[in-house]
C-alpha positions as CSV (number, residue, x, y, z in Angstrom):
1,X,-23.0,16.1,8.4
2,X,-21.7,13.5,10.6
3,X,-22.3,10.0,9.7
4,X,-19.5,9.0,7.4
5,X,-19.4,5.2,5.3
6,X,-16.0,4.4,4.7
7,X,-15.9,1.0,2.4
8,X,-12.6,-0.9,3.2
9,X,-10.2,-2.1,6.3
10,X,-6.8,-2.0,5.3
11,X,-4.7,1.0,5.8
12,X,-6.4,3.8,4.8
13,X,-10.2,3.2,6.1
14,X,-8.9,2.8,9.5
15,X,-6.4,6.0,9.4
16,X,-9.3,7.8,7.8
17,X,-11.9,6.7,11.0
18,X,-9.7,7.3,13.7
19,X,-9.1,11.0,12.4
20,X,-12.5,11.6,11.7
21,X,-13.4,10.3,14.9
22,X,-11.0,12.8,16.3
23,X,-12.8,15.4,14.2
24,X,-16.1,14.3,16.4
25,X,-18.2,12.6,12.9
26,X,-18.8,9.3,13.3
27,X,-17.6,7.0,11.3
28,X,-19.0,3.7,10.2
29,X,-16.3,1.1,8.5
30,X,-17.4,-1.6,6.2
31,X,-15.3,-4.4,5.0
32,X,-16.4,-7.4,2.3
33,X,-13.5,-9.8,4.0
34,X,-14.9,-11.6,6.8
35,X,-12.2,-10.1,8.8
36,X,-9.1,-8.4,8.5
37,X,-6.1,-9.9,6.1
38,X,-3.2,-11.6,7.2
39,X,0.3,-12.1,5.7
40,X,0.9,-10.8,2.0
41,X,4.1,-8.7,1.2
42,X,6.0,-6.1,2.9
43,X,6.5,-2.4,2.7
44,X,9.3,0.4,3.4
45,X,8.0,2.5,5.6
46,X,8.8,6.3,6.3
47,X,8.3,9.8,5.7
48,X,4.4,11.6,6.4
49,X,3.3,8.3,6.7
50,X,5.6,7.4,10.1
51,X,4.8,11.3,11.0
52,X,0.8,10.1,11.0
53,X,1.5,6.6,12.9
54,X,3.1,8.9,15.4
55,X,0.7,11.5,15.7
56,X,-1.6,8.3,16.4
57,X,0.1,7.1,19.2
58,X,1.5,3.7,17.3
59,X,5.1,4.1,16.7
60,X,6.5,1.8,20.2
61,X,4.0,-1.2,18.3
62,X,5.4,-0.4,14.7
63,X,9.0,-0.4,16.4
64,X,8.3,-3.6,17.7
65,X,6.8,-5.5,15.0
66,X,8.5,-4.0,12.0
67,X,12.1,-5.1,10.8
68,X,14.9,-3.8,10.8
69,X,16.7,-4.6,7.5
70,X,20.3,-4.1,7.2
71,X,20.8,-5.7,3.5
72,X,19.6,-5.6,0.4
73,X,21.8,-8.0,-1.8
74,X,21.6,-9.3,-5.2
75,X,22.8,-13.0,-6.1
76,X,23.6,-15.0,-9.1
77,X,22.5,-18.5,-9.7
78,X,24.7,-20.0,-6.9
79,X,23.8,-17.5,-4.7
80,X,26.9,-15.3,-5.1
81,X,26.7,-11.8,-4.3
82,X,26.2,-9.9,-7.5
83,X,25.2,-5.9,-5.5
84,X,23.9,-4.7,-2.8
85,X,24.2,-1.8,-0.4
86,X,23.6,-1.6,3.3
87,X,19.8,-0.1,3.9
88,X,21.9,2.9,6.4
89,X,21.2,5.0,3.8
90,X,17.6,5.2,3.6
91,X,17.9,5.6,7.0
92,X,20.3,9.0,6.4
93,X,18.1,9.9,3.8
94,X,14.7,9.5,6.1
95,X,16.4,10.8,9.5
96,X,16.8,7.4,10.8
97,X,12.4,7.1,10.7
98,X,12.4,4.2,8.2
99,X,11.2,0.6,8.8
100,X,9.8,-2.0,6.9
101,X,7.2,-4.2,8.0
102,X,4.3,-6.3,6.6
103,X,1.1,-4.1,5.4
104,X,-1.1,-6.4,7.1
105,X,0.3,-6.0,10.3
106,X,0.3,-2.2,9.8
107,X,-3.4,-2.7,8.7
108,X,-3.9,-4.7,12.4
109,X,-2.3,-1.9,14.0
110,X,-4.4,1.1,12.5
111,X,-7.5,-1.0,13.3
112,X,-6.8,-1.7,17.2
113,X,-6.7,2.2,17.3
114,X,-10.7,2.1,16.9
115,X,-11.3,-1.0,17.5
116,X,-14.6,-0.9,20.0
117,X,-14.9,2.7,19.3
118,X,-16.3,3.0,15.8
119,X,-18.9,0.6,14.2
120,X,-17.4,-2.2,11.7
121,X,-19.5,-4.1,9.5
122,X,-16.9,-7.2,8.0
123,X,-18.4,-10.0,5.5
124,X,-20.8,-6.9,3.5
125,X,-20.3,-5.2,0.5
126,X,-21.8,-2.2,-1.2
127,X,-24.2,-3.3,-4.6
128,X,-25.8,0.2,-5.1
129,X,-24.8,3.7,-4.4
130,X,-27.5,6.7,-5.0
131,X,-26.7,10.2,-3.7
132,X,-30.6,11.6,-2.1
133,X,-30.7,15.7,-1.6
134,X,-29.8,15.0,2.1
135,X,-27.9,11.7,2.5
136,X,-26.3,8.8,-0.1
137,X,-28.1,6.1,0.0
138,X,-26.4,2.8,0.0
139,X,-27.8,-1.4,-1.0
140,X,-25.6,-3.5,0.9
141,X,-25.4,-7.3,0.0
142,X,-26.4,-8.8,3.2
143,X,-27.2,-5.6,5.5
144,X,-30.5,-4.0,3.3
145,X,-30.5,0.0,2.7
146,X,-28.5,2.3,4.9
147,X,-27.9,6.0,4.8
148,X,-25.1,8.5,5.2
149,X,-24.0,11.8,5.3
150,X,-21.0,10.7,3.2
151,X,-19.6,7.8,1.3
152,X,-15.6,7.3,1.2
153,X,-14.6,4.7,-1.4
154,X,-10.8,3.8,0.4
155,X,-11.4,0.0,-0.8
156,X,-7.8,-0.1,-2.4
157,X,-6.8,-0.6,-6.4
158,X,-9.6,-2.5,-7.3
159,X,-12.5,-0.4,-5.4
160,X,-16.2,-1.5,-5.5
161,X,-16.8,2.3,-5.0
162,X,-14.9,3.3,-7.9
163,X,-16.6,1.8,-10.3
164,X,-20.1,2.4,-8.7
165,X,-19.7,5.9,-8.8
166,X,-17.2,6.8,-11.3
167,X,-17.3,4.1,-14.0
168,X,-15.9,0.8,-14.7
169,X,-11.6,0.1,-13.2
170,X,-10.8,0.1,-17.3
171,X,-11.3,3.7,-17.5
172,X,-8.7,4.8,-14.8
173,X,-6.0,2.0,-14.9
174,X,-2.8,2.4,-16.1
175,X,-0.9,-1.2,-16.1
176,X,2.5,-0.6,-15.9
177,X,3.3,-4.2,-17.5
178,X,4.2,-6.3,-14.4
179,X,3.0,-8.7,-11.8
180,X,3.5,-9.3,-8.4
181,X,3.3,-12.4,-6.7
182,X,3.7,-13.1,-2.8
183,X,3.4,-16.0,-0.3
184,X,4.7,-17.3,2.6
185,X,6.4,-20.6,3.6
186,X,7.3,-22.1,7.1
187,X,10.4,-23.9,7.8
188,X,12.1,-22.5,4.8
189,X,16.2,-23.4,5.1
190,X,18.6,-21.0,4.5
191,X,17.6,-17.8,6.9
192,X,18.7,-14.8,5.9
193,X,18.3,-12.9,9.2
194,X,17.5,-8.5,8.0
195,X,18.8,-8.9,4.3
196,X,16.3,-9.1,1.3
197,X,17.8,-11.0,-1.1
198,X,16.9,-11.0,-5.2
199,X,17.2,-12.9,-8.1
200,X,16.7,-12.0,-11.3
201,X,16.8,-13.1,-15.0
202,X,15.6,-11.1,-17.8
203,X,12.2,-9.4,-17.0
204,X,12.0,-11.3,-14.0
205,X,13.0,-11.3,-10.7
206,X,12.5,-13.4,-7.7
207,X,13.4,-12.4,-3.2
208,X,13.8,-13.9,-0.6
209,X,12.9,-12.3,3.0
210,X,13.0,-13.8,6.6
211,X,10.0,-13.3,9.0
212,X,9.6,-14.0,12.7
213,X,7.9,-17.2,13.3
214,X,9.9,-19.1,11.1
215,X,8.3,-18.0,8.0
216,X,9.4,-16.5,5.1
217,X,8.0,-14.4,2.3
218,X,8.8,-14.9,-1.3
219,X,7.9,-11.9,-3.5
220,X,7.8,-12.6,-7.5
221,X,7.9,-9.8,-10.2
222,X,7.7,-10.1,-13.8
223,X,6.5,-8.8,-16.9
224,X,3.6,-10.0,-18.7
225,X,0.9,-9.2,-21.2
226,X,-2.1,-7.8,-19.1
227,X,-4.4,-10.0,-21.5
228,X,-3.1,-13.2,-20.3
229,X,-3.2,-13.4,-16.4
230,X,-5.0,-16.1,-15.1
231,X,-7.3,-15.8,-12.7
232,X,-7.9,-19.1,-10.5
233,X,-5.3,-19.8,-7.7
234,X,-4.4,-22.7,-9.0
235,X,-4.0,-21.1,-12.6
236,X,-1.9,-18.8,-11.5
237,X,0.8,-20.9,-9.6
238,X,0.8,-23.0,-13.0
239,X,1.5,-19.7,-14.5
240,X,4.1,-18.8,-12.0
241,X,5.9,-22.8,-12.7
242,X,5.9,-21.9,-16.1
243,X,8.1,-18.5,-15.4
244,X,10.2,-19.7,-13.3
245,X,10.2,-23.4,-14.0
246,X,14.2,-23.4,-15.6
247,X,15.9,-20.7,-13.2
248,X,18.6,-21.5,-11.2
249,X,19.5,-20.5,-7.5
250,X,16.4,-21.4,-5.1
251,X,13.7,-21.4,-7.4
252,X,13.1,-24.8,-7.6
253,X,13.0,-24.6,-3.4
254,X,10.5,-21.8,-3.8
255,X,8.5,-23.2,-6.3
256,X,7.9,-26.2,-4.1
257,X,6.5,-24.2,-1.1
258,X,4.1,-22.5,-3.7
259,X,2.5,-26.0,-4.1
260,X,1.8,-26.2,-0.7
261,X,0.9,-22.5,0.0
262,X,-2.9,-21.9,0.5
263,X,-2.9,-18.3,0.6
264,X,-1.2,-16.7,-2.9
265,X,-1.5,-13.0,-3.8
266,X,-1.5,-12.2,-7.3
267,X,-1.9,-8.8,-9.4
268,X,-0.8,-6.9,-11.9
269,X,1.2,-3.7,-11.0
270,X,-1.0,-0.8,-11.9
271,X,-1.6,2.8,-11.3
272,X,-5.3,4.5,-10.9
273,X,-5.3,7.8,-12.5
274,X,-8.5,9.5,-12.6
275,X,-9.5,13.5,-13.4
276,X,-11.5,14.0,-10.1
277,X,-11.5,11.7,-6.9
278,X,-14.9,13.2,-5.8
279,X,-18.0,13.3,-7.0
280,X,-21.5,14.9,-4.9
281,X,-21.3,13.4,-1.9
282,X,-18.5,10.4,-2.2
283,X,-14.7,10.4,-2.3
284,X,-12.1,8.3,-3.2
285,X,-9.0,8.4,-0.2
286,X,-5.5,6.1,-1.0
287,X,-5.5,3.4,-3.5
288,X,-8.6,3.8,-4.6
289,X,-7.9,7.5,-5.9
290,X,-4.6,7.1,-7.0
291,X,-2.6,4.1,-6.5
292,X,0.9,4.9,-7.8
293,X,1.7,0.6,-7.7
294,X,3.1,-1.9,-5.2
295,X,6.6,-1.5,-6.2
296,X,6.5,2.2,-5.3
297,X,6.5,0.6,-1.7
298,X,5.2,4.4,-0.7
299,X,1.1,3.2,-1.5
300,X,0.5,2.7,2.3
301,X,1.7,5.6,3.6
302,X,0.0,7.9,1.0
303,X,-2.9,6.2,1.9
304,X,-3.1,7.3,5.5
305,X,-1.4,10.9,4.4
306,X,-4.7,11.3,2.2
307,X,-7.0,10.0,4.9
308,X,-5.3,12.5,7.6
309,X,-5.8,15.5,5.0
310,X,-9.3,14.3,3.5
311,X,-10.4,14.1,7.9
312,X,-8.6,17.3,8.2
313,X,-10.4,19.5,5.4
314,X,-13.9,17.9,6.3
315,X,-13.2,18.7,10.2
316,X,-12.2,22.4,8.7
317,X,-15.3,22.9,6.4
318,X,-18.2,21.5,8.9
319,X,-21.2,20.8,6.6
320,X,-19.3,21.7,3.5
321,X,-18.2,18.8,2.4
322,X,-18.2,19.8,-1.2
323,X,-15.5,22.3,-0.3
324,X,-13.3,19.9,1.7
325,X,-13.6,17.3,-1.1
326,X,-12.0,20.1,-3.1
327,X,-9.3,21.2,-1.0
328,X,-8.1,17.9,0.1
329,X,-7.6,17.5,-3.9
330,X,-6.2,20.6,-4.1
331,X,-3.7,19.8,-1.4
332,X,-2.0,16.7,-2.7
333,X,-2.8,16.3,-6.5
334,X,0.6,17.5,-7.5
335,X,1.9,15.3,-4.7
336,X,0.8,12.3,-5.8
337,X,1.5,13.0,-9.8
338,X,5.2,13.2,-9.0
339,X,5.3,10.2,-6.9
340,X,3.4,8.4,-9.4
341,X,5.9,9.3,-12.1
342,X,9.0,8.2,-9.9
343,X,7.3,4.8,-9.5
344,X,6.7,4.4,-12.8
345,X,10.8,4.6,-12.9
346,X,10.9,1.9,-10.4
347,X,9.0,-0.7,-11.9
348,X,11.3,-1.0,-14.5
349,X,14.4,-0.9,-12.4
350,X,13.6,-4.1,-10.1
351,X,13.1,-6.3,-12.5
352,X,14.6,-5.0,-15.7
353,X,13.9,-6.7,-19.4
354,X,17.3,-7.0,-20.7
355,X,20.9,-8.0,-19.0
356,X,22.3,-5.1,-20.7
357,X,19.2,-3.3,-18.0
358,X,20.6,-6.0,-15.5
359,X,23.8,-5.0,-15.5
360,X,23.3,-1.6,-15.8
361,X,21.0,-1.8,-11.9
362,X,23.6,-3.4,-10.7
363,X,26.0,-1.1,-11.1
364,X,23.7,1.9,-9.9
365,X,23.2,-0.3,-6.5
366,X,27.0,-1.0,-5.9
367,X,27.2,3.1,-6.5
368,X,24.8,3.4,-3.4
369,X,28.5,2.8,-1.0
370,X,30.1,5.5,-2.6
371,X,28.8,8.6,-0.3
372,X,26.5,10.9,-1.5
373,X,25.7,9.2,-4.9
374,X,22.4,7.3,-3.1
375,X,20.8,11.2,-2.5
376,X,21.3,12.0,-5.6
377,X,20.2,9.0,-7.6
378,X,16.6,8.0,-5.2
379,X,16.8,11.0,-2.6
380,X,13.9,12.8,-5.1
381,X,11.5,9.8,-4.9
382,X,12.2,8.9,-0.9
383,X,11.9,12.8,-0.1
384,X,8.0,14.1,1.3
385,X,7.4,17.6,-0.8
386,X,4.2,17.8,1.1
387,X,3.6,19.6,4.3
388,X,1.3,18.7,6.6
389,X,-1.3,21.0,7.4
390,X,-2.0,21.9,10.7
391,X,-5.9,20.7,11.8
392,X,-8.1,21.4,14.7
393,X,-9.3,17.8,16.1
394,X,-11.7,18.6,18.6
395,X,-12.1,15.8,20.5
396,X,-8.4,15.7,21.0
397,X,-8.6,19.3,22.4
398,X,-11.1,18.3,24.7
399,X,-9.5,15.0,25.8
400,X,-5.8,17.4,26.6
401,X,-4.4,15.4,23.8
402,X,-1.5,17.0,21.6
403,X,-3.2,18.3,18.1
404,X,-2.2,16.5,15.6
């Protein structure tokens, strides 16, 4: 029971490989991208998450490529402040491990870990999945029939695994009634050095964020009726004009750059709630399982938390996979359901529907300075309730290596 498929390269097939290769299985990663993404938003990151990157020996090359953000600030159409707070207190409320950086990178990072030391099969996709007495047996689109002692589905919200195994994405989603658009521009004038800086009108909301390089990401929430999201690049920056066509500040800027941006990402914020993320011999690991949304900004590090305790259980229970499948559920089921419900909170705080909502997040960020108050409004959703569990890697034992 060694030979492990795990579909999809972002952030949790690589966490979920290098542990396992820890574990001594060997895992094979396969990825339908040509190779691995570039740009694309940002994330907050801290808590189990960091504890894993650091357990994995990455934390000097997250350090150095993450940023440091000291601001975030809200503005009015002239580009007043309206809020803010100063990001010190995640920091205080994370013990100072809190960083944000871009989820591709971290996805770069996690992969360099393996890289050359774990087979990776980019530009292939899975078309069949059927589970044999001894093996799953899986049709890929370019590579012919392969076989495995196990199948891990950690291809993100909308996972070709998923719905090969466990039934079409309707069935699971939960759309939580807004969209999230992201691209980047070069050259953009002003730079905001470490502040993130939002607009917003009505069920909308537009920021701002400087890059190294001279780029800088735009990130673009809003609600919308699930039914009528285009699907076509161009399509959907028509859809975005329309939007944001008539609001002030930089918008009109912004929308400019999107004409000339080649690479948009576009989706609707969801959540993937599903009664079992196992079934025989496959398993469903971050996103895939359980994506709480993007504007949780927590989806990345739950993803390698559940790839560390999914490599963890199957290390523990040898040929019984069944069993680990079980107890890897077991273990962070009622972790994820609260973090899903605090994100659900979230979404409707960024960018809320009404300015009497407007008003009313502002006031809660200005509250943030007053000591204390930060705790107890977000401390719940930035604490970790979970506990690690302590794992025997074997090939870390033999190697001298500190267990993880």
């Amino acid at each position: 029971m060694r030979r492990v498929l795990i579909s999809g390269v972002g952030v949790a097939g690589p966490t979920l490989a290098y542990w396992l290769r820890e574990a001594g299985f060997e895992p094979i990663l396969l990825e339908r991208a040509p190779a691995l993404r570039s740009g694309g938003y940002v994330i907050d990151f801290w808590g189990l998450g960091y504890t894993i990157a650091e357990r994995m020996g990455l934390l000097a090359e997250i350090n150095r490529d993450g940023y440091h953000v000291q601001e975030l600030r809200i503005v009015d159409e002239a580009g007043h402040r309206l809020a803010g707070f100063g990001t010190a207190v995640f920091a205080e409320l994370t013990g100072g491990r809190y960083i944000t950086l871009q989820r591709s990178r971290l996805s770069h990072l996690l992969y360099e870990r393996i890289d050359g030391d774990v087979e990776a099969i980019f530009g292939d996709e899975i078309t069949l999945v059927e589970e044999k007495l001894d093996c799953v047996e899986v049709q890929l689109k370019h590579g012919g029939k392969r076989r495995f002692d196990l199948l891990i589905g950690a291809d993100g919200l909308h996972s070709a695994v998923r719905k090969l195994v466990f039934g079409p994405e309707t069935k699971f989603e939960r759309y939580l009634g807004y969209v999230v658009a992201a691209f980047e521009a070069r050259g953009y004038r002003p730079r905001d050095e470490d502040v993130y800086l939002i607009y917003g009108q009505p069920g909308r909301m537009i920021g701002r964020f400087t890059l190294r390089d001279d780029r800088t990401l735009f990130l673009l929430v809003f609600a919308a009726d699930r039914t009528t999201l285009p699907e076509a690049p161009e399509a959907q920056k028509m859809f975005l004009r329309r939007i944001y066509g008539e609001d002030g500040w930089e918008c009109d800027r912004m929308l400019a750059e999107l004409e000339r941006t080649g690479e948009l990402y576009f989706d609707a914020v969801s959540q993937i709630r599903m009664p079992n993320w196992s079934r025989g011999r496959v398993a469903l690991i971050g996103d895939a399982a359980f994506c709480v949304s993007l504007l949780a900004g927590q989806g990345s590090a739950l993803a390698m938390i559940s790839a560390y305790v999914l490599a963890g259980e199957l290390a523990a229970a040898g040929d019984r996979y069944t069993e680990a499948f079980a107890q890897y559920e077991a273990r962070m089921r009622g972790y994820i359901e609260r973090k899903q419900q605090g994100a659900q909170r979230f979404a409707g705080a960024l960018a809320p529907r009404t300015r009497l909502g407007m008003t009313f997040r502002n006031l809660v960020v200005r509250s943030f300075s007053i000591p204390g108050l930060a705790r107890l409004a977000i401390g719940k959703d930035i604490a970790d309730e979970l506990k690690l569990p302590s794992y025997r890697w074997p090939e870390r034992t033999a190697a001298g290596l500190r267990p993880g």
